[in-house]
N, C-alpha and C positions, 0 to 999 in steps of 0.2 A: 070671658076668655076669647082671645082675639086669633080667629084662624087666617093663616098666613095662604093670601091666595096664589097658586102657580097657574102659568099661562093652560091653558087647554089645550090639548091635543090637535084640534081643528088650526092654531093659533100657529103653535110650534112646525104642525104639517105647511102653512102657507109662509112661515119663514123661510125655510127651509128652501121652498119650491121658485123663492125670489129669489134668495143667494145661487142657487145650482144652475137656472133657467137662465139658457144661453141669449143674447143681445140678438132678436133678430136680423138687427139693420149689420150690425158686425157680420152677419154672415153673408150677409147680401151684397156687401157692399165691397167684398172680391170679386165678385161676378159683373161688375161695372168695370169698364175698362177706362181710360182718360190718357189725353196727349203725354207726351212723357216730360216735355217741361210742367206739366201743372204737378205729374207725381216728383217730380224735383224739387217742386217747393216744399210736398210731405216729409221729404228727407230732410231738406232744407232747413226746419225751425231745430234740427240735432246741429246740423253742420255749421250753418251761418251762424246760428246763436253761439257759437264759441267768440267767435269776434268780442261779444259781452266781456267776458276775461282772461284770451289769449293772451291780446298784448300786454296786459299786466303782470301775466304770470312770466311771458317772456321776457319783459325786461327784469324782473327777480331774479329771475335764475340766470340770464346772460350779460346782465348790464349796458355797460356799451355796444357788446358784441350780439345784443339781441338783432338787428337786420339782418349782418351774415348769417348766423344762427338759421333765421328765419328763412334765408335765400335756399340753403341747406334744406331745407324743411319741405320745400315750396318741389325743388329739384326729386326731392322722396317723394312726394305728392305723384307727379305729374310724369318720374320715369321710374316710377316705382311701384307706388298703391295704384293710380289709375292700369295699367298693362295688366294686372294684378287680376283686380274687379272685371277688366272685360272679359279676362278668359276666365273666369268664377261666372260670370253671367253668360257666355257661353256655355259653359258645361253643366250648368243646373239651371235652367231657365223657367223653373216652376218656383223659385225662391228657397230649395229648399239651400243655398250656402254653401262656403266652405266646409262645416261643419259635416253637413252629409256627404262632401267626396270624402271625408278621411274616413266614414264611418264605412263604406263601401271598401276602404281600401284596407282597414285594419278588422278582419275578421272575429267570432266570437267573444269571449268577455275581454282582452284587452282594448278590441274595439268600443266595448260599451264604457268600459271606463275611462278611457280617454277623449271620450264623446263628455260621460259627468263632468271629468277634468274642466273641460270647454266650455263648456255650459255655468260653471262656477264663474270662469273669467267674465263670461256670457250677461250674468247676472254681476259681478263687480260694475260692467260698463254700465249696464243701464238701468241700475241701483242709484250708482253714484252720478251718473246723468240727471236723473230724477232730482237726486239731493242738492248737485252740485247747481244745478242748474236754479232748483229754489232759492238754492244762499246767497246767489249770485243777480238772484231778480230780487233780494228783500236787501244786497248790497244797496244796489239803483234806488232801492224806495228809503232808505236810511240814509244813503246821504245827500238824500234831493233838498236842497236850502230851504222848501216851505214846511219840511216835514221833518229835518234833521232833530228841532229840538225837543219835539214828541217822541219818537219813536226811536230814537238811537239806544241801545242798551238792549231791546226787545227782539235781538235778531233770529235767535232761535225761535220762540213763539210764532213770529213771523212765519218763517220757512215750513215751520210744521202746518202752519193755519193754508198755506200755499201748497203745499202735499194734500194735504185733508182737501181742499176744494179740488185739487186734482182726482184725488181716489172719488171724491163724491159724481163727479163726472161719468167716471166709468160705472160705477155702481149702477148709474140713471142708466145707461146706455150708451156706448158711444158710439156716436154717430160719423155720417159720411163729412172728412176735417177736408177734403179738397182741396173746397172754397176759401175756408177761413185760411189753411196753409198759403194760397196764393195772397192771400191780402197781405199777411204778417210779413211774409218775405218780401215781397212786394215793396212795400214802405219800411222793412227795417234795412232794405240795402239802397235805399234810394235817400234815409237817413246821415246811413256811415259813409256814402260818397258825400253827400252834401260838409259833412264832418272832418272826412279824411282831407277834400277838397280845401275847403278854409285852411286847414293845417297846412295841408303845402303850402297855399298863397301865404301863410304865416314863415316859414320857412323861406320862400324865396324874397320874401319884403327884409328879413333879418338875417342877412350871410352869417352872423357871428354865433345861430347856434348850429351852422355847420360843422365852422369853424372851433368852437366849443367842442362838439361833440368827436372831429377828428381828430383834433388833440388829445382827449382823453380816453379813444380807443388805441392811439401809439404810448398813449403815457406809460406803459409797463412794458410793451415788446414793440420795435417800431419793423419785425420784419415780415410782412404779409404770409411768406406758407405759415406761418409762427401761429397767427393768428387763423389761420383759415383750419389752421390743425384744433386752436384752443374753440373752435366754433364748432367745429365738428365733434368736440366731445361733451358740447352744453347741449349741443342740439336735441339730443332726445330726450330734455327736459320738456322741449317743446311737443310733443308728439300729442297735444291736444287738437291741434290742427288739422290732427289726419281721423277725425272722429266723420262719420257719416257713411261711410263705403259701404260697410258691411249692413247697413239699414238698405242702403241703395238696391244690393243685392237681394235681399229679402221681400222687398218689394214689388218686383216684376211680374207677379200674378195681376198689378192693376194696370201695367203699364198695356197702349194700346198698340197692336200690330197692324198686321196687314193682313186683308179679307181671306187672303190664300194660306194664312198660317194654321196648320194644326197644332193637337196637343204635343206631338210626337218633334214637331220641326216649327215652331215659333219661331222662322226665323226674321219674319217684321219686328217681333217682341225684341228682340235681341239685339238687332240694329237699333232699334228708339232707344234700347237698354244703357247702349254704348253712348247714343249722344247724351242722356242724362248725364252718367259718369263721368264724360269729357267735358260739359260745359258748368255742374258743380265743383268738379276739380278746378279750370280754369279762374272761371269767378272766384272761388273762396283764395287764390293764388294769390290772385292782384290782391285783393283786401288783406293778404295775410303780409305780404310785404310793403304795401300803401300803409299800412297800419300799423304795423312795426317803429316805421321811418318815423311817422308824425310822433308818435308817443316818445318813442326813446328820445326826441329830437327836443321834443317842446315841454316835456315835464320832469320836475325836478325829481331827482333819486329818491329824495326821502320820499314822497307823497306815492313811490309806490309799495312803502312797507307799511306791515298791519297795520291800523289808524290811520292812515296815510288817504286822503280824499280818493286816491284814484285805484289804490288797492280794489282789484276786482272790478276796476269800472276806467281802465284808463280812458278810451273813448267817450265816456259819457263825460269825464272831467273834458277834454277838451270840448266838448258842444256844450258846455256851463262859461267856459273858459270867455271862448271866443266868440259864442252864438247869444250869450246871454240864458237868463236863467229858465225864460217861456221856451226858446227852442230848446234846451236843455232837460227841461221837463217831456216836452214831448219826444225827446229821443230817449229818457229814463220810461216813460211809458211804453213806447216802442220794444223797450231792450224788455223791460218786464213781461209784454206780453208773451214776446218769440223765446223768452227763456222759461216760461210756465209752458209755453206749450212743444218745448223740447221734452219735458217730462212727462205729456202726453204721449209724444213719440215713441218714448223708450220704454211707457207702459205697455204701448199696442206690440213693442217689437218682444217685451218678455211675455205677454199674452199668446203673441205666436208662436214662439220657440218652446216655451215650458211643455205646452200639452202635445208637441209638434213629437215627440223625444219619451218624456219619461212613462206616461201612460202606457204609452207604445212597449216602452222595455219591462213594464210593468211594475216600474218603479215608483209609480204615484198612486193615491187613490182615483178611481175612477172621475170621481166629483172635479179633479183638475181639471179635466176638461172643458167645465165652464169657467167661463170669465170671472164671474163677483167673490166667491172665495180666495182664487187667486188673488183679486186686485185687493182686497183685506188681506192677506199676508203679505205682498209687496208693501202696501201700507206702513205697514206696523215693520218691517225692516227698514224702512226708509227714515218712520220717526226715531229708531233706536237710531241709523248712522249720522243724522244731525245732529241729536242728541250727542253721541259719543267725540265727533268733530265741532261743538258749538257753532254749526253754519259757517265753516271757516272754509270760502272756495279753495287757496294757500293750501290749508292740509288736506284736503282732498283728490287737488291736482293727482298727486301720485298714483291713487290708486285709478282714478279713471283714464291716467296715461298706461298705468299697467294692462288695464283691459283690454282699452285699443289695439296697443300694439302686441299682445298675445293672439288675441283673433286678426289681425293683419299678417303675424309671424305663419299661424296656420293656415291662411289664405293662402299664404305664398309658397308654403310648405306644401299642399295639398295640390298647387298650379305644376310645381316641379316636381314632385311623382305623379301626373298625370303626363306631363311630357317623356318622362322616361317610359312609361309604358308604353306610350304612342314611339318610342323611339325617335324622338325627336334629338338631333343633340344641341342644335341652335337654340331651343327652347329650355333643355337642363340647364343651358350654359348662362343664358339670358334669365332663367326664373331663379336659377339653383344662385345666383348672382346677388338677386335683390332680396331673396331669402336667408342668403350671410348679413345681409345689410341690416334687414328687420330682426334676426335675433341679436345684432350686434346693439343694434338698437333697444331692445327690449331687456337687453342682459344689462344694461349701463344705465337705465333708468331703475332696474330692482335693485342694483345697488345703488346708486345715488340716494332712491328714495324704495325704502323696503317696504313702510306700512302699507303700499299699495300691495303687494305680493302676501303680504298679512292677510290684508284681507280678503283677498280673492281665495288665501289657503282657509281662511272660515267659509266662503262659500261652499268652497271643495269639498271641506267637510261636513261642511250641515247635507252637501246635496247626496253627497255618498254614505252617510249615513241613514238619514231619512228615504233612502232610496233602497237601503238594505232593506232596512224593515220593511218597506214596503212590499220588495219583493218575495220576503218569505211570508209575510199577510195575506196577499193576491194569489200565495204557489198554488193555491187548490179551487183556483176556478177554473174552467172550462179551455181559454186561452187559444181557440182556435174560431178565426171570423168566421170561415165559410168552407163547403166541403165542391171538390170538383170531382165527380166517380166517373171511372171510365165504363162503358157498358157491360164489362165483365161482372165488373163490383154490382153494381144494378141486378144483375141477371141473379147473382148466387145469391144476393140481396131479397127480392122476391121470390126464391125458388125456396128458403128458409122460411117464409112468411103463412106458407101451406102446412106448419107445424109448430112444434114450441123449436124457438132458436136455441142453440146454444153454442157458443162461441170457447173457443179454444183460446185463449192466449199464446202466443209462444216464440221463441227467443231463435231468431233464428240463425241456424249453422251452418250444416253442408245447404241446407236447403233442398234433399232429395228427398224421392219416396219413404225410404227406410228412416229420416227421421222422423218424418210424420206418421209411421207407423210405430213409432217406439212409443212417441208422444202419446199418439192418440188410446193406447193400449194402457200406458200409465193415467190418463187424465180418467176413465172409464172408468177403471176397478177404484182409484181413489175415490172418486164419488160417486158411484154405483149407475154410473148413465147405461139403458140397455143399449143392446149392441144395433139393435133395431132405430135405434135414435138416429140423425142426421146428426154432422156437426162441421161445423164451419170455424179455420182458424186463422187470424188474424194477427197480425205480425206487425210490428213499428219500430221503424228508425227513426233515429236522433239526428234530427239534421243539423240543426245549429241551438246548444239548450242556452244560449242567452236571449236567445229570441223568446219574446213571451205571445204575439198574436200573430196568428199564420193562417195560411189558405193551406188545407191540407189535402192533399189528391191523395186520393183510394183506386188503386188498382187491382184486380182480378184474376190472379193465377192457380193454372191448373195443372200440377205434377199427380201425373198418375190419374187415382179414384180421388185424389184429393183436393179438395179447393182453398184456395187460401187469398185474403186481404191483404194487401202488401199499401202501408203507407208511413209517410213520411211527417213528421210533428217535434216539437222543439223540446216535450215532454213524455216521455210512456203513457203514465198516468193516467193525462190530461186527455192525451187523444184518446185512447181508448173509451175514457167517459162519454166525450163526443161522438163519437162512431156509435155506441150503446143507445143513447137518445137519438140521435139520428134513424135507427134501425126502428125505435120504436115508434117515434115519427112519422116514421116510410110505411112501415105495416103495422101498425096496431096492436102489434104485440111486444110484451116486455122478453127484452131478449134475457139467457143465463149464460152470463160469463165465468169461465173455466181456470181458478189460477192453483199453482202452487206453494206452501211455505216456502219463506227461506232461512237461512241460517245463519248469526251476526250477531255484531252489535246493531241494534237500530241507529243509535247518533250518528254510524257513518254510513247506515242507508239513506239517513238522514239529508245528510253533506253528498251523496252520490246524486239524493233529487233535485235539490238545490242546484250543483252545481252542473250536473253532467245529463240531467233529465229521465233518473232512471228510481233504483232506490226500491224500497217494498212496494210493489206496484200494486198489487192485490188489496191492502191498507188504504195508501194514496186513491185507488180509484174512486174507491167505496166513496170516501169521505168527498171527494169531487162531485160523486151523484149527488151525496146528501147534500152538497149544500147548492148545485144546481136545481134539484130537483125535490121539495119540502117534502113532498106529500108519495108515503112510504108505500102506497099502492098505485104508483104511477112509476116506483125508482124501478132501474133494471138493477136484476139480483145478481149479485156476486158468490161463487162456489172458490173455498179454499181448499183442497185435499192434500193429503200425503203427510 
């Protein structure tokens, strides 16, 4: 008989302890500051590597009118997104985003779920970044002439085998990208000028595909606003181009300042911050309109539909074209590299954001907060959405122009209620301006192309789902980081310590003598405390119950002969538990807390602690201790009476 062996306990414990245990060099490698052109180049392999297959997807979807289009695009760029991003990198200059002015500005649970909302979009971008970008580097390697009649057909396989060495990256550790980010960018836009350049001189040696091509953008309407109208409404098909901003912003914890900046007033950070943003905008400007012109100019329509050599790779067909197939190959090498390592990027930026957020709200398991778990579930959603799109950059577009320009819309949303608070009206009129632009923009790509909005609403919903349950999972842990006591609390604190504690619970009303003397007359004869007993009562408000980890301050009031604890926590329950251990911590003694029955149905004491942080508290405590605290002659005791 054949016993079937399972790993061992020692085995399973040191699995375990490699997926959870955080990347040291990851953590360290915030604390490194660098010039802010090199952190440019880190955004840089998101931003530039669109080049890879903008202008392919812009000549798809605008044809002839893909330059205007593009002019369009360039104009949104540079008096729109960039103004956008400097005043987001002013106002958050520790990276934490747009995302956190709104979250600041829309209190309690609608705040949090419009935060999830975000975070969905959040995760479409840099899901389909990840994916979009691999299909798009296994395009380059599928139709490079030495390799075409090997591997054409295998493009899926591909793109997953190029994710998977990506996940295996992170899994190892990932380390400080710097260096490597300056090489990539370095040589992939010293590449596409070399590329774009020929194509001019292609262009000014042949006036007739000017000529060509200005004929057949009047062939339908020969009347310019006619056309500047029809450009402006293909335009934000293009909205691939304005991909990179929001990483830029995220970033600023490496960027380096000036010797006199604190944490509180970075403002050397802020300034390098700004030139970053103005000279990736600038650069990607030129190449986005350079690149446009050459492609719609010098390749024929068909070769940019699916099977079409330049589908996903217009650029690279021209440096095959014109450069021959050696320089050709090393610009498909080029484009391959900075398009794998844009899915780098967008790992490191869903690495920071996830744990940055849901933890926090207590909507993830603790375990998020390392890296390697996460980067196996990014993983494995990455393989399903190539998987379900066959590595087709074409269907994908959408959804990661959805992304962009929802977190662009919110950036700009979040700059223009910043200015109306500040009372600015030059600033509602100027943000509140380029904020009609971006939703006009961002409404006219969901319809155009809805599967993008599809899928960002599964993100929404996996993330608000999985984020419910999470948080009714995690409702009965402890939930408070740290306690700050004013010397009162201390004093009545140790003044308990000279007896057995015993703690009052209690709800509080007028807050005068006569109710603590009602109270405390009812809590006694319920549980037979002598009269000789000390007792000390404790009182908590709700300050905000979507918040789930707090610093909770304990202060010290004395009405009358009475003393009482007066704090502040996002749970009854939870703090209470806390302040118990803490007490018993402080002196050595297990305190005994004093509560009441109550009367109900439980489901909707249930739905009260959930939602509002209150509910049978006496219940809820209890179980809080048990599960902070194993060991039943260390728990502090709980008394129900009445």
């Amino acid at each position: 008989m054949v016993k079937r062996m399972r790993p061992s306990a020692t085995y399973r414990r040191r699995l375990l302890r490699w997926l959870v245990e955080s990347d040291r060099s990851g953590k360290s490698s915030h604390a490194v500051k660098h010039p802010w052109w090199q952190v440019m180049c880190l955004t840089g392999v998101d931003y530039f590597s669109t080049l890879g297959y903008q202008p392919g997807i812009a000549a798809l979807a605008a044809g002839a009118l893909s330059p205007i289009a593009t002019l369009i695009l360039v104009l949104l760029t540079l008096f729109g997104a960039l103004p956008i991003y400097r005043r987001v990198a002013s106002m958050s200059p520790h990276g934490e985003g747009s995302i956190a002015m709104l979250e600041h500005l829309l209190p309690w649970w609608q705040g949090k779920f419009f935060v999830l909302c975000l975070l969905g979009f959040v995760a479409t971008d840099f899901i389909i970044t990840i994916t979009l970008s691999a299909a798009d580097a296994t395009a380059h390697i599928v139709e490079n002439p030495f390799v075409h009649d090997f591997l054409h057909g295998y493009e899926v396989p591909l793109t997953i085998c190029l994710i998977a060495f990506l996940a295996a990256v992170f899994l190892k550790g990932f380390r400080e990208a710097i260096g490597i980010a300056v090489f990539l960018v370095a040589v992939y836009l010293l590449l596409n000028l070399v590329t774009i350049g020929v194509g001019g001189y292609q262009i000014l040696t042949h006036p007739t595909a000017i000529a060509d091509w200005w004929s057949l953008l009047f062939s339908r309407n020969s009347n310019p606003v006619v056309l500047l109208a029809l450009a402006a409404l293909v335009f934000p098909k293009l909205a691939l181009g304005l991909s990179g901003f929001e990483t830029g912003a995220a970033v600023m914890p490496l960027v380096e300042g000036d010797r006199s900046d604190t944490e509180t007033a970075p403002a050397g950070r802020i300034r390098n911050t700004h030139k970053l943003l103005t000279t990736a905008a600038v650069i990607m400007s030129f190449f986005l309109i350079t690149s446009s012109l050459v492609t719609t100019l010098l390749i024929p329509p068909p070769e940019f539909q699916a099977g079409g050599a330049a589908n996903g790779r217009a650029l690279a067909y021209l440096a095959h074209e014109y450069l021959g197939d050696g320089f050709g190959t090393l610009y498909d090498l080029s484009t391959i590299s900075i398009l794998w390592f844009a899915g780098a990027s967008a790992m490191a930026g869903l690495l920071s954001i996830v744990p940055r957020y849901l933890p926090r709200y207590g909507m993830a398991p603790s375990w998020t907060l390392a890296a390697r778990p996460l980067v196996l579930i990014f993983t494995v959603i990455a393989f399903a959405v190539t998987i379900i799109f066959r590595a087709s950059v074409e269907a994908q577009g959408g959804a990661y122009a959805t992304g962009v320009l929802v977190l662009m819309s919110s950036a700009s949303l979040a700059v223009t209620l910043a200015a109306r608070q500040a009372r600015s009206r030059r600033g509602m009129v100027v943000f509140g301006t380029i904020t009609l632009v971006f939703f006009y923009t961002t409404i006219v790509n969901i319809i155009e192309r809805p599967d993008g909005v599809k899928i960002a609403a599964f993100f929404i919903g996996a993330i608000v789902f999985t984020s419910l349950i999470s948080r009714v999972w995690r409702s009965t842990e402890l939930r408070v980081e740290r306690f700050e006591m004013d010397p009162i609390a201390r004093r009545f604190i140790l003044e308990e310590s000279e007896h057995t504690i015993r703690i009052i619970a209690n709800r509080k009303q007028a807050g005068d003598e006569q109710e603590y003397s009602l109270k405390e007359t009812e809590v006694r004869e319920d549980n037979h405390i002598p009269s000789t007993d000390s007792i000390l009562f404790l009182e908590i408000e709700v300050s905000d119950a979507s918040d789930f980890m707090e610093t909770v301050q304990v202060e010290g009031v004395q009405v009358g002969n009475y003393r009482i604890l007066r704090a502040r926590g996002s749970a009854v329950p939870n703090t209470i538990a806390a302040i118990l251990l803490y007490m018993r911590d402080e002196t050595g003694k297990l305190p005994h807390a004093y509560f009441g029955w109550i009367e109900g149905n439980p489901i909707q004491y249930l739905l009260r602690f959930m939602l509002f942080g209150e509910g049978d508290i006496a219940v809820v405590t209890r179980e809080v201790l048990r599960k902070a605290e194993k060991s039943p002659r260390r728990r502090p005791v709980i008394h129900v009476g009445g």
